[in-house]
C-alpha positions as CSV (number, residue, x, y, z in Angstrom):
1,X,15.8,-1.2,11.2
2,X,19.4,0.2,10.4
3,X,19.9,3.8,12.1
4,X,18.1,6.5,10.1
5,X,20.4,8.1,7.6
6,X,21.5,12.0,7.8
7,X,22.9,13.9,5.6
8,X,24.5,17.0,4.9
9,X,23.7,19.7,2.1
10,X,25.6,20.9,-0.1
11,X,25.7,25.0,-0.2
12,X,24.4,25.1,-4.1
13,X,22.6,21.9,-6.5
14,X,24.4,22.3,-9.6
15,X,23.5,18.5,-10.9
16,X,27.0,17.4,-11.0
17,X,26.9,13.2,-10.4
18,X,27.3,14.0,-6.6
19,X,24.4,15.8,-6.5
20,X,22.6,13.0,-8.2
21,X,23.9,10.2,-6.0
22,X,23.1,12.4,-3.0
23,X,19.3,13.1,-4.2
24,X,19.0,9.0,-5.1
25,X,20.2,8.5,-1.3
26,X,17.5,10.5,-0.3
27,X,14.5,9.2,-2.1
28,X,15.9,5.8,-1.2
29,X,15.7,6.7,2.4
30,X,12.0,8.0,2.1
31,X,11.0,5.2,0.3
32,X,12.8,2.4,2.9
33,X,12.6,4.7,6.3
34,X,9.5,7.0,5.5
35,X,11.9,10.0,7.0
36,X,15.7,11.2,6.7
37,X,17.9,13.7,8.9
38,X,20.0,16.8,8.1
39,X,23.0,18.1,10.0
40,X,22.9,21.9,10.6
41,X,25.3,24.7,10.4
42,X,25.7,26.7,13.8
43,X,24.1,29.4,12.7
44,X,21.1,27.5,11.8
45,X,21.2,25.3,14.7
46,X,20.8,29.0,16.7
47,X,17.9,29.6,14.8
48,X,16.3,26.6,16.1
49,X,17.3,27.4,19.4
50,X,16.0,31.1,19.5
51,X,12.6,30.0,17.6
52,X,12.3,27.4,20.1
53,X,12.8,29.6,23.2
54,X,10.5,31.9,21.7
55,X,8.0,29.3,21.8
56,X,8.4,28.3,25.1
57,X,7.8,31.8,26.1
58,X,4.7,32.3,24.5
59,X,3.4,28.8,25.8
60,X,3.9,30.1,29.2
61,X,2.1,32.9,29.4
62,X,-1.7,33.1,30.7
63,X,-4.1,31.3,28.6
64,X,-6.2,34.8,28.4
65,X,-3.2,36.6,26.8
66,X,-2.3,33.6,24.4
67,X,-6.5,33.3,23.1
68,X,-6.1,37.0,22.2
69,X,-4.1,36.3,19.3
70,X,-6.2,34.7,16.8
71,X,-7.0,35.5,13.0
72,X,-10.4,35.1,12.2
73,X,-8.9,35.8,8.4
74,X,-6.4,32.8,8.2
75,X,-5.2,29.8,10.0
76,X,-2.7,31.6,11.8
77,X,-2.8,32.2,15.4
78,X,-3.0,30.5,18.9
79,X,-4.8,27.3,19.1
80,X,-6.0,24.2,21.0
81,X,-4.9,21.3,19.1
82,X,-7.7,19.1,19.2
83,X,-10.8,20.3,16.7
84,X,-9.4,17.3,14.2
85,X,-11.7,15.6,13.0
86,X,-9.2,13.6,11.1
87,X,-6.2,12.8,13.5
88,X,-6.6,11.3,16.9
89,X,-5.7,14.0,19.2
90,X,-5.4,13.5,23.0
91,X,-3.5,15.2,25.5
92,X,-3.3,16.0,29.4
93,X,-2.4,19.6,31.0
94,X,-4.3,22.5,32.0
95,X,-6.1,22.5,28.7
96,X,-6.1,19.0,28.2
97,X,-4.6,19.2,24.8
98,X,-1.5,20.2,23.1
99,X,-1.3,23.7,22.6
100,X,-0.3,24.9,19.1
101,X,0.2,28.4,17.7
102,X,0.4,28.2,13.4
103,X,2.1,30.6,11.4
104,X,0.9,30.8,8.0
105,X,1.4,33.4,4.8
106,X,2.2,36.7,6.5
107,X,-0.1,38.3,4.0
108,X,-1.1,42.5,4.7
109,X,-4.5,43.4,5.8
110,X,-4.9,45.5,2.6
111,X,-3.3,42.9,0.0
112,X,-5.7,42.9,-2.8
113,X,-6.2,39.0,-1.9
114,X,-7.4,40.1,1.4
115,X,-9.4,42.9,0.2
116,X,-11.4,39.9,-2.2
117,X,-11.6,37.3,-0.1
118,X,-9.4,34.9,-0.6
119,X,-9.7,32.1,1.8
120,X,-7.5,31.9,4.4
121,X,-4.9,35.3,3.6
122,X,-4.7,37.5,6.0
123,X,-1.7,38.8,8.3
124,X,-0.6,36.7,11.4
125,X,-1.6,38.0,14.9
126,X,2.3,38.2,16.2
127,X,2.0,38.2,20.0
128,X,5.4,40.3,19.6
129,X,8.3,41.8,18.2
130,X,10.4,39.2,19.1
131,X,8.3,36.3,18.7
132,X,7.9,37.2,14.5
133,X,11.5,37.9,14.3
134,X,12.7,34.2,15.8
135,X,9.9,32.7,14.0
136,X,10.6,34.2,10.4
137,X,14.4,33.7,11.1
138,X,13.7,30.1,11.2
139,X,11.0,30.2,9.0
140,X,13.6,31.5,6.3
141,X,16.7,29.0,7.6
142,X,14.1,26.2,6.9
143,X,12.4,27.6,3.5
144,X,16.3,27.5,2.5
145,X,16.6,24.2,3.4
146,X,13.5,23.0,1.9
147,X,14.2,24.9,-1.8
148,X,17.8,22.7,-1.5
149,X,16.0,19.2,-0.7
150,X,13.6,19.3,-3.2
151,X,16.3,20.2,-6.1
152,X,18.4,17.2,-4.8
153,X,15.2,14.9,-4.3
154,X,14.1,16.2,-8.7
155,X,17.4,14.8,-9.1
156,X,17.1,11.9,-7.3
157,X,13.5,10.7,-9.1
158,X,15.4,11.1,-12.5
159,X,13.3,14.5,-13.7
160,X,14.1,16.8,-16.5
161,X,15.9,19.3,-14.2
162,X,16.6,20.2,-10.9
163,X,14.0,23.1,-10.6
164,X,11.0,20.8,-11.5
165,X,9.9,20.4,-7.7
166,X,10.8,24.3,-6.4
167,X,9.4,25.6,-9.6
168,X,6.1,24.6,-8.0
169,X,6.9,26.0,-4.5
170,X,8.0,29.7,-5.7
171,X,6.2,32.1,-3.5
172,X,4.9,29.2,-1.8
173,X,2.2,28.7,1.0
174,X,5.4,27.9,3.4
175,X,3.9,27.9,7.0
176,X,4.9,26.9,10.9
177,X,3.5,24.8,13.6
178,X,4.9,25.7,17.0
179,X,4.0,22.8,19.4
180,X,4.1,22.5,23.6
181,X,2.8,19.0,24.7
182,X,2.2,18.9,28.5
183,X,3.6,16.3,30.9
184,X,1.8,13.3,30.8
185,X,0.1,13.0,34.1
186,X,0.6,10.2,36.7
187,X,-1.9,8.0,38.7
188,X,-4.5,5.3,37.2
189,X,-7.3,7.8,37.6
190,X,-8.7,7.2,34.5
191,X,-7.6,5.8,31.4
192,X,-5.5,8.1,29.9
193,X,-4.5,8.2,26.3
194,X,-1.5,7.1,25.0
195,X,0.0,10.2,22.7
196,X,-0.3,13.8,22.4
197,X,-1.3,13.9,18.7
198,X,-2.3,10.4,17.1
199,X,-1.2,8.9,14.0
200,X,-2.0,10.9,10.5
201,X,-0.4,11.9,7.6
202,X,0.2,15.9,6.7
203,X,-1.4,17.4,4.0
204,X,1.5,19.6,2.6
205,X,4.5,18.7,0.0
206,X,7.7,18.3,2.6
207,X,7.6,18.6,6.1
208,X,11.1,19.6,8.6
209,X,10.9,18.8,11.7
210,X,12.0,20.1,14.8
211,X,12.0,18.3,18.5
212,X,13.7,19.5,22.0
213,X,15.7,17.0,23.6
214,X,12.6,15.5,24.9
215,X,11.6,14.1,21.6
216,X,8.5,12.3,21.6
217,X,7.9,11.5,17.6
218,X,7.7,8.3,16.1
219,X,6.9,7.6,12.1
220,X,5.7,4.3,10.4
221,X,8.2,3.8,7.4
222,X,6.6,2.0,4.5
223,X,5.1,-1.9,4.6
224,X,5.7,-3.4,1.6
225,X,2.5,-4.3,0.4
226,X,0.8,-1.7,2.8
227,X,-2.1,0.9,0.9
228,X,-1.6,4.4,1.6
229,X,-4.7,6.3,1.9
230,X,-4.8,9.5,-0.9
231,X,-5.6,11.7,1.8
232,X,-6.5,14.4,-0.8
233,X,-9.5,12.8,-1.4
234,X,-12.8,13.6,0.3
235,X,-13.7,10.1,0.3
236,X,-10.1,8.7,2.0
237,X,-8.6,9.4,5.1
238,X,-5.0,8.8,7.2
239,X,-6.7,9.6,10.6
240,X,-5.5,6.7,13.2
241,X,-3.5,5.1,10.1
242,X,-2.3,1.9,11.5
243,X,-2.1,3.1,14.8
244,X,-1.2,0.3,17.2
245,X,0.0,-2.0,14.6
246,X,3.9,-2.4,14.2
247,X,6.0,-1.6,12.8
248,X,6.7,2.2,14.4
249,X,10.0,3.8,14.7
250,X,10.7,6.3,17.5
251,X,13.2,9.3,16.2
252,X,15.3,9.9,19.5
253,X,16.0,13.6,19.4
254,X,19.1,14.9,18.3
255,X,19.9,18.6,18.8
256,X,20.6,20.7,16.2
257,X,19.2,17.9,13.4
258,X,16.1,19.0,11.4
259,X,13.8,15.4,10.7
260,X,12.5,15.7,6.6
261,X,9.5,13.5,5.7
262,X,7.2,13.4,2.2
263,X,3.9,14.8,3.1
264,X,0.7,14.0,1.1
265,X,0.9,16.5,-2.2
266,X,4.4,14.6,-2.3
267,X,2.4,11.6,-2.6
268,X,0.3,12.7,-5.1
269,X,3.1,14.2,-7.4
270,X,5.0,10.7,-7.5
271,X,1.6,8.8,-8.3
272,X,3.1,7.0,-5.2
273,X,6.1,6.4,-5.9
274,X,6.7,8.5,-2.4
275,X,4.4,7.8,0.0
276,X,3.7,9.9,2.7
277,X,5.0,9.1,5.7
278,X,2.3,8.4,9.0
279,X,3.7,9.7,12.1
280,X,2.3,10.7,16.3
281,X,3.5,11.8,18.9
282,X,3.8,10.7,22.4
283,X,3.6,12.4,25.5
284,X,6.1,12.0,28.2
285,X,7.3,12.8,32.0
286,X,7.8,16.3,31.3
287,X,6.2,19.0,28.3
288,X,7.8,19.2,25.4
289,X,8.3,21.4,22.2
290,X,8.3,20.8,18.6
291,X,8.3,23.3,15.2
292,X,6.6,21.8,12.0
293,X,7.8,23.8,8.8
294,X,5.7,23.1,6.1
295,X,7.4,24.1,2.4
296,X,4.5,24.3,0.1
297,X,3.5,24.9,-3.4
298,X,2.0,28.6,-4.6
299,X,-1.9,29.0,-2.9
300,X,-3.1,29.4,-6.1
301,X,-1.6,26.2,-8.2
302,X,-3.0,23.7,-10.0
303,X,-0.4,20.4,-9.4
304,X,-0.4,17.5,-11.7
305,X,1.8,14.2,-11.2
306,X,5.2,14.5,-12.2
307,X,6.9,10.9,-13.0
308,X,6.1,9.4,-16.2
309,X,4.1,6.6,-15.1
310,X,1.3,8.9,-13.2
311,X,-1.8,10.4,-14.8
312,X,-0.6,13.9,-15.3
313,X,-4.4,15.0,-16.3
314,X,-5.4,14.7,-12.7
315,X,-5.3,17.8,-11.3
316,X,-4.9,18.7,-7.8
317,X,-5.6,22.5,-6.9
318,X,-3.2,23.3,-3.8
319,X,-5.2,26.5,-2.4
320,X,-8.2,24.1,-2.3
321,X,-6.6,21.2,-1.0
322,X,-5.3,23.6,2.1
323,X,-8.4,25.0,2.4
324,X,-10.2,21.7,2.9
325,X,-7.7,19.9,4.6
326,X,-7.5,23.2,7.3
327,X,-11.7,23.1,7.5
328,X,-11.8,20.2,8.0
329,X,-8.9,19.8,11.0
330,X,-10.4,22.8,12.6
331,X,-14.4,23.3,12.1
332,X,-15.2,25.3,14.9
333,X,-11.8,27.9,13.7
334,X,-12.8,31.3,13.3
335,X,-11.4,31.1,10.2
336,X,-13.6,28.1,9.2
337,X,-16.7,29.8,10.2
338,X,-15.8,33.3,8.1
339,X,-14.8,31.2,5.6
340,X,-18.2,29.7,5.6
341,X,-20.2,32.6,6.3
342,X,-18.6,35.4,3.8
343,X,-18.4,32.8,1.0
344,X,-14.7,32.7,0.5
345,X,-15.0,29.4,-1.3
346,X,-16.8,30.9,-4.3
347,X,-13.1,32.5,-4.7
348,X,-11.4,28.9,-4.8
349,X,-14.1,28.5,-7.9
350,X,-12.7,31.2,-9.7
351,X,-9.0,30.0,-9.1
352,X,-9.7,27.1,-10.2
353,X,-11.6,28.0,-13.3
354,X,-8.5,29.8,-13.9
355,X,-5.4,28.0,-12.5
356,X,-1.9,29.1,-12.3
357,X,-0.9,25.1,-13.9
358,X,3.1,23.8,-12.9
């Protein structure tokens, strides 16, 4: 495989045949690679810095102090990667998995979604001052990115208009994944596993990605001929996707480069056309650090395929699809089980019955 492509944005989408060209390059790499990089400015490759610092520092503190800071309301919080049920996790260390603390909607205790029980809204227990300010900085930096990418990839799949992708994603369900993988340990004690997170899919629209120089991810690009699993489907599953079979690419890491790969809604809103792309990540000699952004549609939309060729009456309800998909990855969450035990999914019901459609 050639080296993957990067590219750089341009500060504002206007259309013009450039734009076009740029956005066709793009899907082209998705749909050949399965994952493209984008050059940063400074001042957003100090945002990746600081966020990643800030990581680091929260990572290293006692495990007691970390576990304090968990929402029983959302998904956000300190956590233990490894209550998947549908991605191979593995992992070596002190907990003997990587460690992961999410970052999802920032949404006030006395929001009136909160206040009604809306399924996974509440606000994010910030271990610190410091720690929400790096995180929302990049947070922002990224969402910024993300708005930019999708205009240029609209473009790129030949749609009406530029805004048809972020149209869907305004006041989206953006969230982060910070990530520390321990060192892999030494000595054929047992057998040990061979990654820190096994292969899957993600459930969200567009993923950036963030490694230290470490690095440690690797992606399968698309087989020719090769099903994709709809991952949004009860009934289907991308957990240990084509795990040891070739081809997979390692991404060496390159500082100050954000990684951009289709995740499963953008799978589902090309009828395929863009698959989403299976990755893992390995462990190695020494830990390692990693942010996920996830840019996302509105909680509370109702999705329907895009291109012309797709059956636009399916309907895929994006504050459900989270929901599941996060229930599912995490069933012993104290989320999951308030979730459960208040009946917060008799709220997805009534979204659904009324949808916010785009």
């Amino acid at each position: 495989m050639a080296a993957l492509r990067t590219f750089r944005l341009p500060e504002t989408v206007r259309g013009t045949s450039s734009d076009r060209a740029l956005g066709r390059d793009m899907v082209d790499a998705w749909r050949s690679d399965g994952l493209f990089q984008i050059a940063t400015s400074p001042v957003q490759a100090q945002r990746i810095i600081t966020a990643t610092t800030a990581g680091r520092l929260f990572f290293s503190l006692p495990v007691e102090y970390k576990a304090r800071h968990v929402s029983d309301l959302s998904y956000s919080g300190y956590g233990i990667f490894g209550e998947a049920a549908d991605a191979g996790v593995a992992g070596v260390g002190e907990t003997g998995r990587p460690e992961i603390f999410t970052v999802c909607k920032d949404v006030p205790a006395g929001d009136a979604r909160v206040r009604e029980r809306w399924p996974c809204h509440g606000p994010v227990p910030w271990p610190d001052c410091e720690y929400r300010l790096a995180m929302r900085a990049f947070m922002d930096m990224a969402g910024a990115v993300g708005d930019t990418l999708l205009r240029l990839v609209a473009l790129g799949l030949g749609l009406p208009a530029p805004d048809e992708l972020t149209r869907l994603t305004h006041d989206g369900w953006h969230h982060l994944r910070v990530l520390r993988f321990s060192a892999e340990e030494e000595g054929p004690v047992t057998r040990r596993p061979a990654h820190g997170i096994g292969a899957h899919t993600d459930y969200g629209l567009l993923i950036i990605a963030v490694q230290d120089e470490v690095g440690g991810l690797s992606i399968r690009p698309p087989v020719q001929g090769e099903r994709r699993p709809r991952n949004w489907l009860e009934s289907e599953s991308t957990a240990g996707l084509y795990e040891d079979d070739a081809p997979w690419i390692r991404i060496p890491p390159v500082p100050g480069v954000l990684s951009v790969y289709p995740g499963d809604v953008m799978q589902f809103l090309t009828g395929g056309y863009i698959l989403s792309t299976p990755h893992k990540v390995a462990l190695a000699g020494t830990e390692h650090h990693a942010l996920a952004y996830y840019h996302e549609p509105a909680f509370e939309t109702t999705l329907r395929p895009l291109l012309d060729d797709a059956d636009r009456q399916e309907g895929l309800h994006y504050g459900t699809h989270f929901t599941t998909m996060m229930m599912r990855r995490h069933p012993e969450r104290a989320a999951t089980r308030r979730i459960l035990g208040d009946g917060r999914l008799d709220v997805l019901d009534r979204l659904r019955a009324a949808p916010l459609s785009r």
